[in-house]
N, C-alpha and C positions, 0 to 999 in steps of 0.2 A: 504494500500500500504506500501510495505517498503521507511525503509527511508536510506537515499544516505550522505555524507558527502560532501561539497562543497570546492573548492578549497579555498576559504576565513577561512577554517580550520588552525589556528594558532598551531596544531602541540602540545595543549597544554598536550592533556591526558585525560580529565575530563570526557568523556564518556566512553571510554575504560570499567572502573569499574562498570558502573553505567546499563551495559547491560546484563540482566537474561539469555541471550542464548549463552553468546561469540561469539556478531557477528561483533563485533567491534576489528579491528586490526589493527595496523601502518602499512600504504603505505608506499612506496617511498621517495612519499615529505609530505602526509597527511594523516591522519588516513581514513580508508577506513569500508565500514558494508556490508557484506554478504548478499543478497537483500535473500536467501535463510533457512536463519538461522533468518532473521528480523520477530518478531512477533508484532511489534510498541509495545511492552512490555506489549501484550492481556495476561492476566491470572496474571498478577504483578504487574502492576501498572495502574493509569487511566489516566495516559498519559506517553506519548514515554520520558523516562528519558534521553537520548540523547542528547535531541532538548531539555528537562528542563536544563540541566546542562552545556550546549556550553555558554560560555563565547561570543559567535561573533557569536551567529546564524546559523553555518555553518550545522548544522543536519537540514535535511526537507525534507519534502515527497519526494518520487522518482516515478515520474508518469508513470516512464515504469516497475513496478511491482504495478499494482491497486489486492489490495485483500479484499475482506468481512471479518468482523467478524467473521463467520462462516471457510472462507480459515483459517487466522490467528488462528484460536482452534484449527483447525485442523492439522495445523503445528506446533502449538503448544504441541500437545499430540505426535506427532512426536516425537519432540526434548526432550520430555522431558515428557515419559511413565507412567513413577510413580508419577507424581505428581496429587493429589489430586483436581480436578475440579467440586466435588459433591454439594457445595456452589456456593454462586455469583462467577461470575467471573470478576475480576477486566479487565476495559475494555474503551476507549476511547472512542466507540460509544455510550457507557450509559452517559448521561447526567442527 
């Protein structure tokens, strides 16, 4: 599933940088993620940098975009054609 920004988002920044797809962008009053561009950072990292880097917790799952591993590749090769996935693919459902 993509993940959502919570209104307890302190506005500070810290995710912004930290997402492979640019889905992360300043709302209004808080930083806002693109539930369409959200890959929970499948093919980059083995878990949602996000949700590692929020200072106040504010990144977490959005249960009204549930997607498999297999969605998230998939939109992943989407967004982002040329890159290379002939290796593991780094991936939060591998434990």
């Amino acid at each position: 599933m993509a993940y959502k920004i919570t209104s307890d988002c302190n506005n500070c920044g810290a995710c912004e940088p930290e997402c492979p797809n640019s889905a992360i962008s300043s709302g209004p009053d808080i930083f806002e993620i693109k539930a369409d561009a959200c890959t929970e950072c499948v093919g980059f990292h083995g878990k949602p940098q996000c949700a590692a880097v929020c200072p106040v917790d504010a990144c977490v799952t959005d249960s009204a975009h549930v997607e498999t591993e297999e969605a998230l590749i998939a939109k992943l090769k989407v967004l982002h054609p040329n890159k290379n996935l002939s290796g593991p693919i780094p991936s939060h459902f591998k434990k």
